[in-house]
C-alpha positions in Angstrom: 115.4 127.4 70.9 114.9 127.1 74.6 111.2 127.2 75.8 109.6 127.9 79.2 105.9 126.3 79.8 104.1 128.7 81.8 101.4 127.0 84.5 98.6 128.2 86.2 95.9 125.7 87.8 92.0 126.2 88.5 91.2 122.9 91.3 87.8 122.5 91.7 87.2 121.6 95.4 83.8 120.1 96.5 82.7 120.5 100.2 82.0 118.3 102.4 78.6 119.6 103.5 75.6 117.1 104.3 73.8 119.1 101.8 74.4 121.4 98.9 74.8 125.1 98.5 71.3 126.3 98.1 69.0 123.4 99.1 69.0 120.8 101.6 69.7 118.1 99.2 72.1 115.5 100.3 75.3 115.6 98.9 76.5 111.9 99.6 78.8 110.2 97.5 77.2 106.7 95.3 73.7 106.9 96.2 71.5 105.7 92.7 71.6 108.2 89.8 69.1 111.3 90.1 67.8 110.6 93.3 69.4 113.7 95.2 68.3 116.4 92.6 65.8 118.2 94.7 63.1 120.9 93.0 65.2 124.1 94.0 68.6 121.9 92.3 66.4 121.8 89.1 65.5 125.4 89.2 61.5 124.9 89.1 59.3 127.6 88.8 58.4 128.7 92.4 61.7 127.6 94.2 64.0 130.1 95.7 67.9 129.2 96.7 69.1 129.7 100.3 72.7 130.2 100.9 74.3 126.9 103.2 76.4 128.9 105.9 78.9 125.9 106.3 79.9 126.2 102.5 80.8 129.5 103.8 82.8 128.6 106.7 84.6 126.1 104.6 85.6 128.6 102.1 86.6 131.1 105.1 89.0 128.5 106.7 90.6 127.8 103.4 91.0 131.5 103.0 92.7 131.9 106.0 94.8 128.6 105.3 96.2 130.6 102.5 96.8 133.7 103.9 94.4 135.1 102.0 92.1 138.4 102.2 88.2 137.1 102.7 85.3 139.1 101.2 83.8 140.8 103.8 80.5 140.9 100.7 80.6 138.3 98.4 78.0 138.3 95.4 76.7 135.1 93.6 76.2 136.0 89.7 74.4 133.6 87.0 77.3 132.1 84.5 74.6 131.0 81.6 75.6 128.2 79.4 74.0 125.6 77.7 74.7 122.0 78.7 72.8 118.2 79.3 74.4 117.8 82.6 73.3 121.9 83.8 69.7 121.3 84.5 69.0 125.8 85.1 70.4 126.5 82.3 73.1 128.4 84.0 75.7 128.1 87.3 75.2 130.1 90.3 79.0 131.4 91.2 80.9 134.2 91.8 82.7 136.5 89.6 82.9 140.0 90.7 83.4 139.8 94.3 84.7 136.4 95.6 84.6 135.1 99.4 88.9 135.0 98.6 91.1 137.1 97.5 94.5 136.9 96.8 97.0 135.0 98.7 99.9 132.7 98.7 101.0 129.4 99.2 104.8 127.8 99.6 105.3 124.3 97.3 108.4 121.7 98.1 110.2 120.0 95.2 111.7 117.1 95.2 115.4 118.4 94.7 114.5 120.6 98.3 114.0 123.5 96.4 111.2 125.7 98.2 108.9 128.3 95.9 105.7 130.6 96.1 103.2 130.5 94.0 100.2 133.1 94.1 96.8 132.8 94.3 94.2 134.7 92.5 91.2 134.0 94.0 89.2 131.5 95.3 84.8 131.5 94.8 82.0 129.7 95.6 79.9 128.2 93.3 77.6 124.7 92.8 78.7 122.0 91.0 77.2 120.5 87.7 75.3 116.8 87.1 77.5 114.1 85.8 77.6 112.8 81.8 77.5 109.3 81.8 79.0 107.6 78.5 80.3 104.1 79.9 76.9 102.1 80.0 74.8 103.8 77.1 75.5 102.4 73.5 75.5 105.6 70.8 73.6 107.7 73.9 74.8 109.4 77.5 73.2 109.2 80.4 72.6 112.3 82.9 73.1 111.7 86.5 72.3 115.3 88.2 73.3 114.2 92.0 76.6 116.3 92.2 74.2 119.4 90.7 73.8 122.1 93.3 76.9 120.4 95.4 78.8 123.6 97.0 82.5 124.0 95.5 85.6 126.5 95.6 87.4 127.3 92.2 91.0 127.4 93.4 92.5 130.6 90.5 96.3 130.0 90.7 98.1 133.0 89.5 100.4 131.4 86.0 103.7 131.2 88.3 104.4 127.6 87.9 107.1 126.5 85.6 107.2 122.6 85.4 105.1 119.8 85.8 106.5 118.9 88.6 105.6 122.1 90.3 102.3 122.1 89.2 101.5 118.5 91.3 103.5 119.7 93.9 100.8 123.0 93.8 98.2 121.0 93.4 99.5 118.3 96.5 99.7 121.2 98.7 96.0 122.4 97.7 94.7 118.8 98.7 96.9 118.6 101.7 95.0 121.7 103.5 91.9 121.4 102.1 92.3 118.0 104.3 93.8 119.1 107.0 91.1 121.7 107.2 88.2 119.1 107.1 86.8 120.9 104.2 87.1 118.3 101.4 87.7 114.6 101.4 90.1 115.8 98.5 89.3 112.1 96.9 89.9 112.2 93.2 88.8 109.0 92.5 85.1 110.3 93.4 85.4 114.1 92.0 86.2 115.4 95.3 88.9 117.2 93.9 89.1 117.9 90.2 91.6 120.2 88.4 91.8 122.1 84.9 95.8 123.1 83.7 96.2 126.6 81.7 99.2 126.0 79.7 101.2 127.9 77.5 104.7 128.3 76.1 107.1 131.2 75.5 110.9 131.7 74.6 112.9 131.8 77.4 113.4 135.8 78.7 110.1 137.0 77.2 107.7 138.8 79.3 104.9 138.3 77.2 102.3 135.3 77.8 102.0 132.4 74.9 98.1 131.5 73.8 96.9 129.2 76.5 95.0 126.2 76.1 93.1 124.4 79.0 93.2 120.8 79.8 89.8 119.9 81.7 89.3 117.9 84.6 92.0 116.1 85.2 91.7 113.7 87.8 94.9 112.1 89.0 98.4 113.9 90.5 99.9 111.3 87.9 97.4 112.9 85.0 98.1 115.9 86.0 102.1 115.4 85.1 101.4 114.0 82.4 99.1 115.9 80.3 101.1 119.1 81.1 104.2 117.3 79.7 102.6 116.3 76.2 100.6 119.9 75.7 103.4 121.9 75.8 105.6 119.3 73.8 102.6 119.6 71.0 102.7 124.2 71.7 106.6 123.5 71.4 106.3 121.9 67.9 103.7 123.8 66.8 105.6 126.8 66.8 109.0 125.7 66.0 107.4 124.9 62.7 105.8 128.0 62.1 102.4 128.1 63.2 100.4 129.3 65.7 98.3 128.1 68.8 94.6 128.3 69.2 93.2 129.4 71.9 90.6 126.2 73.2 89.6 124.0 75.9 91.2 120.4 75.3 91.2 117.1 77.1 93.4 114.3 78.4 93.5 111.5 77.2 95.2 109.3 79.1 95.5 105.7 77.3 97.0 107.5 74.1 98.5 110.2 76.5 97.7 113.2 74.2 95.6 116.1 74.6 92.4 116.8 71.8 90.4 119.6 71.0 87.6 119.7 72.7 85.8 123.5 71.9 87.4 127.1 71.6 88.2 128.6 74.6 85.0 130.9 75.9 85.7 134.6 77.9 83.8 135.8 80.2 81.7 137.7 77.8 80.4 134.3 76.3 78.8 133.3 79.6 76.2 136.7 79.9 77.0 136.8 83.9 75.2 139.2 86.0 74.0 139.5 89.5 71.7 136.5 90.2 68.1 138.1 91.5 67.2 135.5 93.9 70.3 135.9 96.1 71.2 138.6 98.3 75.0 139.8 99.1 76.0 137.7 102.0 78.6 139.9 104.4 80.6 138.5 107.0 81.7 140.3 110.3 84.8 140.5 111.6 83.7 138.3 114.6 82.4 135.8 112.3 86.4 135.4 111.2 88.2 135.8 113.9 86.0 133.1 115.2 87.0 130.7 112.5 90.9 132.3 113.0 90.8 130.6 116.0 89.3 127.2 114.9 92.5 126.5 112.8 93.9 123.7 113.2 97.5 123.1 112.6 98.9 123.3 108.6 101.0 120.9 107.3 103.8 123.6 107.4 103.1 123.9 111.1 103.1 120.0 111.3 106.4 119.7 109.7 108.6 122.0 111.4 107.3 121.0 114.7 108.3 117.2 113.5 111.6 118.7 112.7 111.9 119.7 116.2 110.2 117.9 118.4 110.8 114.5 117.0 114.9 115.2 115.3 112.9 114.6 111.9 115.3 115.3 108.9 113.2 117.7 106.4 112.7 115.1 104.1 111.3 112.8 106.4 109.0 115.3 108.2 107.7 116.6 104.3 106.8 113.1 103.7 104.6 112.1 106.8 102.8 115.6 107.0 101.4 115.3 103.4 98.0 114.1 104.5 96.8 114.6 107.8 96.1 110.7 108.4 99.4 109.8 108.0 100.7 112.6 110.1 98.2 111.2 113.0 99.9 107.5 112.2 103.1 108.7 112.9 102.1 110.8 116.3 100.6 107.8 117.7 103.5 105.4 116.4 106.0 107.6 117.7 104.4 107.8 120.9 103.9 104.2 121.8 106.7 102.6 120.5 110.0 105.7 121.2 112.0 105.8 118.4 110.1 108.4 116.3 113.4 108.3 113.7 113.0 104.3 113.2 109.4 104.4 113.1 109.7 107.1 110.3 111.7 105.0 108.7 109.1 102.4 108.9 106.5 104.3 107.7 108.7 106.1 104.6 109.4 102.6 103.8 108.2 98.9 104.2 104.7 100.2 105.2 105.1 102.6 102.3 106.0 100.2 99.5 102.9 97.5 101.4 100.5 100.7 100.8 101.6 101.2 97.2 101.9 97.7 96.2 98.1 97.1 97.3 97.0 101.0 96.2 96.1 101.3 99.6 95.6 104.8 101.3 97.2 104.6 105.2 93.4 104.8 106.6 93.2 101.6 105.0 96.3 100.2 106.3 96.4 96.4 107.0 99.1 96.9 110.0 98.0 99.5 112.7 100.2 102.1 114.4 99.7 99.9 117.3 100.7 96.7 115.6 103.8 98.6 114.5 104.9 100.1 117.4 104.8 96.5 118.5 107.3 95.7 116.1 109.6 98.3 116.6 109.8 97.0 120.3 110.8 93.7 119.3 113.7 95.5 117.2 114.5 97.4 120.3 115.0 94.7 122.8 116.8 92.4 120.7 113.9 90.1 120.5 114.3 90.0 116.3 116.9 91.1 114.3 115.8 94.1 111.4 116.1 91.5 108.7 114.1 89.1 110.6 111.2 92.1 111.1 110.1 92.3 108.3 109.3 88.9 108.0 107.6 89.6 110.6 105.9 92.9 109.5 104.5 91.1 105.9 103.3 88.2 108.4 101.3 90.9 110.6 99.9 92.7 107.5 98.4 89.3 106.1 96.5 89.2 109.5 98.1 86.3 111.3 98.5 88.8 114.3 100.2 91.6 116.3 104.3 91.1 116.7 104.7 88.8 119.7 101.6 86.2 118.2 104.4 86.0 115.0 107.3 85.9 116.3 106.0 82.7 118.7 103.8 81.2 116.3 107.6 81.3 113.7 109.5 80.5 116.2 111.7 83.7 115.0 112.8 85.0 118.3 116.7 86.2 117.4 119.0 83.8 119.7 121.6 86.3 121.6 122.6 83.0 123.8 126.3 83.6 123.7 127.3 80.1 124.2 125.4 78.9 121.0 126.6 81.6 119.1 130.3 80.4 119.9 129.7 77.2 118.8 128.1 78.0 115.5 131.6 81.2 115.2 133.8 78.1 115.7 132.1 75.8 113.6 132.0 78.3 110.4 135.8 79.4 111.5 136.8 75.7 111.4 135.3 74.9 107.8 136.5 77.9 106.1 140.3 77.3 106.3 141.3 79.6 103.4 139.2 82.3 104.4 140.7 82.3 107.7 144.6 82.4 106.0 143.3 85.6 103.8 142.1 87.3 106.8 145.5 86.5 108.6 147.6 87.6 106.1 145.2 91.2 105.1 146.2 94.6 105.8 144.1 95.3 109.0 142.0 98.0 107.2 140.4 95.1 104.8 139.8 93.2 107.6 136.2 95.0 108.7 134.8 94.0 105.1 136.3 90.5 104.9 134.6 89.2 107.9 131.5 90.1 105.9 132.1 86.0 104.8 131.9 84.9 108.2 128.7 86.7 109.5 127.2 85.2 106.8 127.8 82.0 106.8 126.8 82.1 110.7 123.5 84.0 109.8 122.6 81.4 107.3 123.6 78.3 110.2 121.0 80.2 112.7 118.3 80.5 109.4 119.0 84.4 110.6 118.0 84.0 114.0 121.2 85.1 115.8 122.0 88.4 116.9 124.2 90.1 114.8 125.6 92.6 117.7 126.7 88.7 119.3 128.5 87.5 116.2 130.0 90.3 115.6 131.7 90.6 119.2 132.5 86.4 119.1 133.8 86.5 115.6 136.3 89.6 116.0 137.7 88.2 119.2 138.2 84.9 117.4 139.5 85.7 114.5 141.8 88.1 116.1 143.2 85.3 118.5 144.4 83.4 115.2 146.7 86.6 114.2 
């Protein structure tokens, strides 16, 4: 039987206000456990909530990223549920009418494909505290910071077909959420947390499988993963004859399977109405064609003017306008150094491979833009030979200095002194005798790849400092004077 896994994604997104949706609070990230839970986070008697205006601006602006329709009146209802970590008893959100409606947003696969997946809604809403299990022997310990910290639920329509779209989804969510200011988007922290709804169905039914949902999930790599192993477990389930429950499971990612973790609740479950301390909130059409014009430029936008103004192939121009700080590494690479296609190539690979190697993000990056562009200068005017650059580059990201500091401190400047380069052509020519008889007597097309010998043995006399644009000139007009 062939199967199709059907996908949709709800990414919890918190906002980077200084303080949280209904109090002043602060929201920073680390600070010592419960001591940014104000009275009004707590819900004590006597405290009334006031709506933070930049969690609504944030949610506008992502609204508008998506093409969305905004809520001109967006209501806040009471979702009540019992848990440690939900000091009122209940989450203020919104269920009825959202700050965005339905909208759209284009994903890019890795095989070049392009495809839209829809979006449902997206609503405000305060985060919960944090259980704590690590540190607490046979107990957990509440940390109720992150209570009262203003989100928006991301509702994915269930278009997605693969794992592999849904990262590429959820990539694209963190990629404008980013580029809009709106979110860190770090996942490491909670920034940025996402639930899958999965379910299976024979290929060419209409009809939805049971869905189960896999809870904050925290990684893009996670993500993949759990997807992959639920609907492998759906898959057998039902080729053996049974059925799937409908439930809320989790990840878990050292034995990479999913668990139960509770049946899955409807909206009925929660008892939501309209919550009595909060008036509608409306927004005027001045108020968003204001933020219209605050945009800033999308990663979509970024790309196809990388295309064009700097001869970026597609692939290249995808890659560097993922995240908006190594979009801004590139512009200001490009710019002082010229070659916007080499220093793409730069940045899509030795600086990439030093970033993953050290699980470094490119704010964090041991060799500036500026330290790089100095590099790529060197290349340029023959100063160092590619090979011997990234020497140079490894020597520059273990701090011993910008380009021209290495390349004088290694003594690695590339000799392109023709008269030494002569000497070493007919010194490498005179100990390879035989060499020299099979290059005489080869059809003239294998002649290109056979003086591969030669260069080599020349590179290796220099210790690689020679220019190869030198050796190659010598060594084809001596070798051709032997014919």
């Amino acid at each position: 039987m062939e199967w199709e896994i059907v996908i949709g994604l709800e990414v919890h997104v918190q906002l980077s206000t200084q303080s949280k949706l209904f109090s002043g609070a602060s929201t920073r990230f680390g600070a010592e456990p419960n001591t940014q839970a104000c009275a009004v986070d707590l819900a004590m008697p006597g405290t009334l909530p006031v709506p933070n205006e930049a969690a609504f601006r944030y949610a506008t602006l992502f609204g508008l990223a998506m093409n969305a329709g905004i809520g001109r009146r967006s209501v806040f209802e009471r979702k009540n549920y019992f848990y440690p970590d939900l000091p009122k008893g209940y989450q203020t959100t919104q269920l009825a009418k959202p700050i965005v409606g339905a909208g759209e947003v284009e994903i890019h696969l890795e095989d070049g494909s392009s495809k839209k997946v829809r979006l449902h809604h997206a609503h405000l809403e305060e985060d919960a505290g944090k259980s704590l299990h690590e540190d607490f022997h046979g107990m957990s310990g509440i940390d109720l910071n992150r209570a009262g910290t203003p989100l928006i639920e991301i509702v994915s329509e269930p278009d997605m077909r693969s794992a592999a779209e849904a990262v590429a989804y959820l990539k694209k969510i963190h990629s404008i959420v980013t580029y809009l200011g709106i979110s860190d988007g770090d996942m490491s922290q909670g920034s940025l947390r996402c639930d899958a709804n999965v379910s299976v169905r024979l290929k060419g039914e209409e009809k939805l499988g049971t869905r189960t949902e896999l809870k904050n999930i925290n990684s893009f790599r996670f993500v993949e993963k759990a997807i992959k192993v639920e609907a492998e477990r759906q898959i057998d389930i039902l080729e053996d004859g049974g059925s799937i429950l409908q439930e809320t499971r989790l990840y878990d990612s050292d034995k990479n399977e999913t668990r139960s973790m509770r049946s899955k609740e409807v909206a009925n479950d929660y008892r939501y109405f309209p919550c009595p301390d909060l008036l509608p909130v409306e927004l005027s059409e001045d108020y968003i064609d204001r933020l219209r014009g605050e945009m800033p430029e999308l990663p979509d936008a970024k790309a196809a003017r990388f295309r064009e103004q700097y001869q970026l192939s597609a692939y290249d121009a995808d890659q560097l306008t993922q995240e908006r700080a190594t979009a801004d590494y590139f512009e200001t690479l490009a710019e002082q150094c010229g070659e916007p296609k080499l220093a793409a190539n730069w940045m899509t690979g030795e600086l990439a491979a030093l970033l993953n190697r050290q699980e470094l993000t490119i704010g964090q990056s041991p060799v500036s833009a500026e330290h790089l562009a100095g590099l790529i200068a060197r290349i340029k005017d023959g100063t160092i030979s590619s090979k011997i650059a990234k020497q140079v580059f490894e020597a520059i990201a273990s701090g011993e200095g910008d380009a021209d500091t290495v390349i004088d401190k290694r003594g690695l400047k590339q000799v392109s002194d023709t008269g030494a380069i002569e000497k070493m052509v007919d010194e490498v020519i005179a100990n390879s005798a035989r060499q020299v008889e099979n290059y005489r007597n080869a059809d003239e097309d294998k002649r290109p790849k056979m003086m591969g010998y030669f260069v080599g043995q020349i590179m290796k006399a220099s210790k690689g400092q020679a220019n190869p644009q030198v050796i190659n000139k010598i060594l084809r007009e001596k070798l051709d004077a032997l014919l």
